[in-house]
N, C-alpha and C positions, 0 to 999 in steps of 0.2 A: 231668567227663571226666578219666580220667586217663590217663595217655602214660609208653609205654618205648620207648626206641628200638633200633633195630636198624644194621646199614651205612647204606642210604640208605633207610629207612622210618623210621615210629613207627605201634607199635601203639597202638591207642586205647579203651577201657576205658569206655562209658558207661553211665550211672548215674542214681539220682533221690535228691536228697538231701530227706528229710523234714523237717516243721516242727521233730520234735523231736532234727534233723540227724545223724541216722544216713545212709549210703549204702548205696544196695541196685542191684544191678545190672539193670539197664535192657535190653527186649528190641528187638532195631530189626526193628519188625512194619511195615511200609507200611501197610496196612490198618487197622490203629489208629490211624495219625498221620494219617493221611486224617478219621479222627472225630475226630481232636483230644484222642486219647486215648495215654498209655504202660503197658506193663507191666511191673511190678515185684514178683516174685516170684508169688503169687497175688493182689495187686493190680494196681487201674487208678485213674489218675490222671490227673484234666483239666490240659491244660497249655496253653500260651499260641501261639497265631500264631507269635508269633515264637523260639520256642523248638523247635516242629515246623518252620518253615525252616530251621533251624539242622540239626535231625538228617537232612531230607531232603538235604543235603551225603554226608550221609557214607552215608546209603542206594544212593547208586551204587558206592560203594567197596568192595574186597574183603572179604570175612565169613573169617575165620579159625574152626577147626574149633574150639577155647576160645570165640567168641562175638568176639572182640577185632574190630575194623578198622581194614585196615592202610592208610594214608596214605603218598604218597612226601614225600620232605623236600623236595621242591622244589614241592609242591602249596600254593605259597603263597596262593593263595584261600582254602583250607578253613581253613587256620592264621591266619591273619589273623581270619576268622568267628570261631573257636571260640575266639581265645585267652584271653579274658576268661573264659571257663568250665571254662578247664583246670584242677584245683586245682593241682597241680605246676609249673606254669609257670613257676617259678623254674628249674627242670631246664636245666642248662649248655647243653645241644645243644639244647633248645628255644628257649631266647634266643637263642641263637646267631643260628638258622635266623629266627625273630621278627626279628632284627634286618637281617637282610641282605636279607627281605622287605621291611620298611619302606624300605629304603636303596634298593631298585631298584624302587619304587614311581613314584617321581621322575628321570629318567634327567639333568635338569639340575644335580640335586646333584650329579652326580659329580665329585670332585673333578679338577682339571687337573693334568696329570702332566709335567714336563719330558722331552725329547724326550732319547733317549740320548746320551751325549756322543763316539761314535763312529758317532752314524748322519749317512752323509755326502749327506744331501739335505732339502729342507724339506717338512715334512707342509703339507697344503690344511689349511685348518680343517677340513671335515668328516672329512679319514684324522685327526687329534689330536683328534677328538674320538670316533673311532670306538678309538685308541689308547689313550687315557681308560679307556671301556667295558674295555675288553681287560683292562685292568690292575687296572680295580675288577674284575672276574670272577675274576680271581687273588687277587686279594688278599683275598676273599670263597671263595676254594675252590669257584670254580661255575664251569660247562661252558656254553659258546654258540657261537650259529652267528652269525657276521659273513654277512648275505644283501644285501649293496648290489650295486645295479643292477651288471652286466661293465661293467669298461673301468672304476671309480672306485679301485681298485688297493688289495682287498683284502691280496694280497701283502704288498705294503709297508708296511702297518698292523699284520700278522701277524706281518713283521721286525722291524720298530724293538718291538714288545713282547721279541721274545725277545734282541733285546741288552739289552734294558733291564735283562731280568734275569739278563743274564751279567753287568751291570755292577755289582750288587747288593751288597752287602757285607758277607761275615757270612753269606755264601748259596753254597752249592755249587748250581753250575751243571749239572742233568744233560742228558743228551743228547733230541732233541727228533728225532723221526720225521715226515718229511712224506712223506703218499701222495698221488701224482699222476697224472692220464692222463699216459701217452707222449707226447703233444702237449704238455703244458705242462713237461715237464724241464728244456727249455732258455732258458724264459723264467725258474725259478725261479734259475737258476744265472746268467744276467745282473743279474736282481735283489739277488741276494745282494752280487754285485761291484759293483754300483754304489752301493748303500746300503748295506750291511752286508758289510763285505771282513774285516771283523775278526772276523765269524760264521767257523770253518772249517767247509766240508762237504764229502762224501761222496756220489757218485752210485752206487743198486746197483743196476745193470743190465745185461746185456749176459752171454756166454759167460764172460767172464774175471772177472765179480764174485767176489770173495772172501766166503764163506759161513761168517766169522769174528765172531761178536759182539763179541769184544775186541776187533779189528782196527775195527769200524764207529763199535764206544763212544769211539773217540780224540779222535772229532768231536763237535762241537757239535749238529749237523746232519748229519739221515744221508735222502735222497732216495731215495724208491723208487714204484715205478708200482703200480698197484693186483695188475698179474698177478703181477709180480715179488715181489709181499707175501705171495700168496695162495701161491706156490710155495715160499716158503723160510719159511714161520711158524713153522715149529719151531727155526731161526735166531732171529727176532726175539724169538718169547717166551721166550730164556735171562735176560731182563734188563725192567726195569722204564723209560719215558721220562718225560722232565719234562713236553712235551707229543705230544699224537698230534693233529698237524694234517692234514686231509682236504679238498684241496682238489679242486673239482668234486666236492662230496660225496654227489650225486645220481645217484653211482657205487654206495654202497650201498642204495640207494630199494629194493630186492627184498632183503626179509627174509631169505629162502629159500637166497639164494646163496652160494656158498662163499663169497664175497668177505664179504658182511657176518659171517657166521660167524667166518671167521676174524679177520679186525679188531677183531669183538666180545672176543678170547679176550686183543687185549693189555693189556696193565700200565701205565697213566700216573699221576703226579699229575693231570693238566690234559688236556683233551679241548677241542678247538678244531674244529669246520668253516668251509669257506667256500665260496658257492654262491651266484649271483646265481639259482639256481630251486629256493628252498627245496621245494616243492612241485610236478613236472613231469609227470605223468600221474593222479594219484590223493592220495585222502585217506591213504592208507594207508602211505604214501611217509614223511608227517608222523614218523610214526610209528617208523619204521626212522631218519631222522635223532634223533628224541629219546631211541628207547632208547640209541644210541650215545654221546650226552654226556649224558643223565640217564636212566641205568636205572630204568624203575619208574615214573616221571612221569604215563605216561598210558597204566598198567596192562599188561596181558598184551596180545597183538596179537587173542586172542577179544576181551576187554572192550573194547579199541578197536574193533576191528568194530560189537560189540552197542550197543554206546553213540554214535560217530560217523559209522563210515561209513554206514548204511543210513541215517541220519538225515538225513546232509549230501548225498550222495548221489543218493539216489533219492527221499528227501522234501520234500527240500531245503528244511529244517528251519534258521532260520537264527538260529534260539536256539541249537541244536549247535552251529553253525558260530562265533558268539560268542562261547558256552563252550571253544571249543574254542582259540580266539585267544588266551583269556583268560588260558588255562595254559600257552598256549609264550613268549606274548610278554616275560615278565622273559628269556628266554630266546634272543632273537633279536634283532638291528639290522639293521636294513632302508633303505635310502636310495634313492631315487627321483633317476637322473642328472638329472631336469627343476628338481630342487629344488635340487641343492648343487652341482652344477657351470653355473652361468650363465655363462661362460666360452666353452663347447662348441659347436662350430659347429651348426647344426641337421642337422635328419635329417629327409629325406623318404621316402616310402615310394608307391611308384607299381604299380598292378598290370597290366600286359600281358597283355590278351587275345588270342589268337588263333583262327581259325577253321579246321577240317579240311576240304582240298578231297575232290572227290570220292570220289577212289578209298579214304583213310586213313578217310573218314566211311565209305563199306561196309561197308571192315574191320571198323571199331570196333564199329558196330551187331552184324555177324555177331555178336563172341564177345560181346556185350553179353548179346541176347538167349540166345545156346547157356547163357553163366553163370550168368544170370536164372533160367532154367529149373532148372540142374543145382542151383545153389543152394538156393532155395525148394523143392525138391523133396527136397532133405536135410535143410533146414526142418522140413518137415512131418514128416519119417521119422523123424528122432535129437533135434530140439532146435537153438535155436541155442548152449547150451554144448556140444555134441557136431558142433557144425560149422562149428570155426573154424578146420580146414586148409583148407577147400573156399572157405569166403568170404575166408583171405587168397589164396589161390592166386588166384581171380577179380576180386580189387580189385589184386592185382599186376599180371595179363595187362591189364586193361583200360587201367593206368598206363603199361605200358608202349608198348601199341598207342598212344594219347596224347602219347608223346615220338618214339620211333622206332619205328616197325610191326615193322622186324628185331630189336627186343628181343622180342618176343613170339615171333617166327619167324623165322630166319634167311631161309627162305623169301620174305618179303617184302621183303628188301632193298631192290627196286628202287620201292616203295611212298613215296613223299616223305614226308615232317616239316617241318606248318605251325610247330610251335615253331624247328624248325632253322633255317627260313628266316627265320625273325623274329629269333633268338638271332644269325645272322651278320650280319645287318644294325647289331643294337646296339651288334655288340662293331667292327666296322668306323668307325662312327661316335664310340662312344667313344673310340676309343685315336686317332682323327685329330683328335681334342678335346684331345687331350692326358693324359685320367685313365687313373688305372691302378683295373685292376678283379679284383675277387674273383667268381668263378662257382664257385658250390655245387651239386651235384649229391649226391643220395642214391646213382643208378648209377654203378659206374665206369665199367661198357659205354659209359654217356651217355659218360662224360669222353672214354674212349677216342675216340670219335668226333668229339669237337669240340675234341681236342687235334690228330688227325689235321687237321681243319680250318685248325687253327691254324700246325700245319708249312706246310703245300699256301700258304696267304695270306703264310707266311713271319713272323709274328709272333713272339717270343721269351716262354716264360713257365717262371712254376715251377705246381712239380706237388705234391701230396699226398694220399696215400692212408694206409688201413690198414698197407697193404705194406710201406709207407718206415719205413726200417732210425732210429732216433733221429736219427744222427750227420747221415744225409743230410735227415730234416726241418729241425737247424737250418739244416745248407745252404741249404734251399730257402728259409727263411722270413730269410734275412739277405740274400739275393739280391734278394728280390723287394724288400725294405724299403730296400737302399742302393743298387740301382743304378737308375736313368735308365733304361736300354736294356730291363728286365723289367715289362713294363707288366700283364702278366696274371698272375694265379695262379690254376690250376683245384684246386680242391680238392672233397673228400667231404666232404659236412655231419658223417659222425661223427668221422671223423679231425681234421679241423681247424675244424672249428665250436664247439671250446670252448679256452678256457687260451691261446692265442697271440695276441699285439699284432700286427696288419696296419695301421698307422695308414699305410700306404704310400697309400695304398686310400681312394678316395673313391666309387667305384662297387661296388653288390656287386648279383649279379646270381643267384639263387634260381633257377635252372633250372626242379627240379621239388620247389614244396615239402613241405616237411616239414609235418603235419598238426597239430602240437603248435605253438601260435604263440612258447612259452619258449623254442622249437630254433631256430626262426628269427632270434627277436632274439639271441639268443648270437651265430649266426652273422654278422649286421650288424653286431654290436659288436664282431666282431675291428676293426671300420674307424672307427667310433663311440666311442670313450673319448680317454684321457686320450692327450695326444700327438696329434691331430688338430687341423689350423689349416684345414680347408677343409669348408663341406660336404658332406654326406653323401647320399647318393642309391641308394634300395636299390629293384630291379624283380624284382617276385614275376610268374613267368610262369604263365598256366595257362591249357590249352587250354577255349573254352567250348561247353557242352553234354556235358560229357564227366563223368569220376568226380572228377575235381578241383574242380569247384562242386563238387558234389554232398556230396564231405566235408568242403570248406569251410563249410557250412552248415551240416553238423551240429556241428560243431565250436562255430560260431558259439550253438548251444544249448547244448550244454556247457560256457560259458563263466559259464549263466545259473546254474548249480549251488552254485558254489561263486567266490569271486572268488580270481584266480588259479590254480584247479586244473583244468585241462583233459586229459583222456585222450588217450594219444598211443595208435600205434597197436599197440605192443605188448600194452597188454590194451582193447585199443578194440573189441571183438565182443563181449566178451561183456556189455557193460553196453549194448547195443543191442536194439531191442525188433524183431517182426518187420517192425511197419511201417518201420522205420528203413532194414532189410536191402532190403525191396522200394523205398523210395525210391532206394539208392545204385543201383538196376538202367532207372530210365526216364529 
């Protein structure tokens, strides 16, 4: 074999060298190496087991229209296989790549790295050694995603690296871009001052952000939210960063969207995410996080298709699923809160059933069956990828009849909610317990309602939604955290179910859950990490007989797919079969 390389490929050149060691180039036929045969020119030639193992590597890889195939540099599998066959292997960037494979083979060699001399806090053993990692990937010129459990304070691991290399010597310092939800803004900027005050940064958000590249480059750090990125990118890409850190990076998961488009278009040395759910609805997700720090890795988002997702997927094929571990894992650090913080109070997890009295069971039944009907009836006519307004519209209303019958119809107001009645009893008992508690809701209508409840009982809490302006989220979230008197916080699972410390919070309370069990525990873990002395105690409510089993269980089979990748319900229909659709309907 022989090898040229490119930005982040090497093309690869193979060949058959004869007895009387000429080389002739080699055709890559499946169908001959299946007989244990190659061709070379108008010959064929028997070759060995273990030399047709070796070529069927590279038979999944892209075929250049010269015959070449092209390999990403970070496909340390196949480079490790073949290196011994390369003749050039002496090649600079070959070695190179040869060597940093070897080196992140072993993640215990890495070497221990002194903790910056102006970072004012002490790392756990696991953030110094997750700091470690951090700093061989730099010093290695390679891109990762830091994926430890929420709450074990990726942040702070992702700090003390980038003073480390402000402290550096001999090294100009360039400027380093973090994108973040709006929820997590103002936990970044506490963070900074409490361990890294010597970082300067820049927040750009808000009417009065100045849309000055020079003006932003002055800082070290420059803070911006995903929208805020996506609307001023022809701002950011005047200029090149030292890193692009992406936290909650399961913000770019859809290819497709301007968001990852635009992100895709900036300029760094170094590519950094961080996300406790490397993987949150699909295979494909994988994928949109790795072309992001390694372009090319695991090919075009076609060849990921062809090659993993139908395999993993709908096969569930768990050789793909293997191979598929095999090529991101130099690529990812992953830590389990059970394993490195034994410290941690525990966490329980308790689920609340309830039952619909008579009149909300009527209700429910009615549009049960009217949806049942309407549904499978567009089933039959269009398909279910052509009827996936119809089946969410009717897993909404059903949801909604479920929690409060007037979410479905104002009409029904005066219709009761066995959840409601169960929900005020909890939260009645809890807070004369003394804990202060987090209630998540997907609706705000829900919140509305049991905020209303909350006034009328006279209870004091904070609130968050979508709507809330930055400045007044941290409001709310320093409120509930330092005062005594704010024993509640209702929040929305999207808006505040990721990026913010609630250690106030030892009760969290799941109204109406969220279908993806990744969304859930994010949400728990605002209360669950680091900075909790008491435990934890999280109640998933869900009415029974209703559509909440129902997609609990299938969830519970999508679980069996893939370890860790569960479909949430953004593209959760169409990987549904028809028996699936008439299950969620009896």
């Amino acid at each position: 074999i022989n090898v040229s390389s490119g930005i982040d490929w090497f093309d690869l050149d193979v060949g058959y060298i004869s007895g009387t060691g000429s080389w002739e180039k080699a055709e890559m036929d499946l169908s001959l190496f299946e007989k244990g045969l190659i061709k070379t020119g108008d010959s064929y030639t028997i070759i060995s087991k273990k030399d047709i193992d070796k070529l069927m590597l590279l038979e999944a890889e892209k075929k250049l229209k010269d015959g070449k195939i092209r390999v990403s540099k970070y496909n340390f599998g196949i480079i490790n296989e073949l290196y011994k066959n390369i003749e050039n292997r002496k090649d600079k960037e070959l070695k190179n790549i040869r060597d940093i494979s070897l080196r992140l083979k072993d993640f215990s060699r890495i070497e221990e790295v002194s903790p910056p001399e102006n970072f004012t806090g002490v790392l756990r053993h696991y953030q110094q050694a997750g700091y470690n990692w951090l700093w061989f990937l730099n010093r290695f010129r390679l891109n990762g995603c830091l994926a430890d459990d929420m709450g074990l304070g990726k942040t702070v691991q992702a700090l003390a690296l980038l003073q480390k290399l402000k402290e550096k010597k001999g090294r100009k310092f360039k400027t380093s871009l973090i994108v973040v939800p709006v929820s997590a803004i103002s936990n970044w900027e506490i963070e900074i001052k409490k361990f890294t005050p010597a970082l300067k940064y820049v927040v750009h958000i808000g009417q009065t952000r100045k849309k000055c590249i020079k003006h932003l480059t002055r800082y070290d750090i420059v803070i911006v939210s995903y929208h805020t990125l996506r609307n001023d990118i022809e701002v950011f890409n005047e200029r090149d960063y030292g890193y692009i850190i992406l936290d909650e990076s399961q913000n770019i998961k859809n290819y497709k969207s301007l968001t990852f488009r635009a992100i895709k278009t900036l300029k760094s040395d170094f590519r950094l995410s961080l996300t406790g759910t490397p993987i949150e609805n699909n295979t494909l997700e994988l994928w949109s996080l790795m072309e992001f720090l390694n372009s090319g890795l695991l090919g075009t988002s076609g060849e990921f298709k062809r090659k993993f997702v139908r395999a993993i997927e709908q096969l569930k094929d768990k050789d793909a699923a293997l191979k598929l571990r095999k090529k991101v894992f130099p690529f990812m650090l992953r830590r389990k809160k059970e394993d490195v913080l034994k410290e941690l109070p525990a966490k329980s997890e308790i689920v609340l059933y309830s039952d619909m009295e008579k009149k909300q069971r009527e209700l429910y039944e009615n549009y049960r069956r009217y949806y049942r009907a309407k549904v499978m009836g567009k089933i039959k006519k269009s398909g279910i990828e052509n009827s996936a307004f119809e089946i969410f519209t009717a897993l909404l209303r059903l949801r909604q009849t479920a929690l409060f019958p007037s979410l479905a119809d104002k009409k029904h107001k005066n219709i009761p909610s066995c959840k409601f009645e169960q929900v005020k009893g909890l939260m009645s008992e809890s807070l004369q317990e003394g804990h202060k508690v987090l209630l998540f809701s997907q609706f705000v209508e829900s919140l509305k309602i049991l905020r209303h409840h909350a006034d009328k009982m006279g209870y004091k809490y904070s609130y968050l939604d979508g709507s809330v302006p930055a400045a007044k989220r941290k409001e709310q979230i320093k409120k509930f955290q330092e005062r005594d008197d704010i024993p509640l916080f209702f929040l929305s699972l999207r808006a505040g179910g990721t990026a913010i410390n609630l250690t106030a919070a030892d009760y969290v309370i799941l109204f109406d859950p969220w279908w993806n069990p990744a969304v859930e525990a994010q949400a728990v873990d605002r209360a669950h990490r680091i900075g909790q002395t008491r435990k934890v105690i999280a109640y998933k409510m869900i009415v029974k007989n209703s559509v909440e089993e129902k997609i609990l269980e299938l969830q519970e089979k999508k679980k069996e797919l893939v370890k860790n990748i569960i479909s949430a319900e953004s593209g959760f229909y169409k990987s549904l079969t028809k028996d699936d659709i008439d299950k969620l309907f009896t």
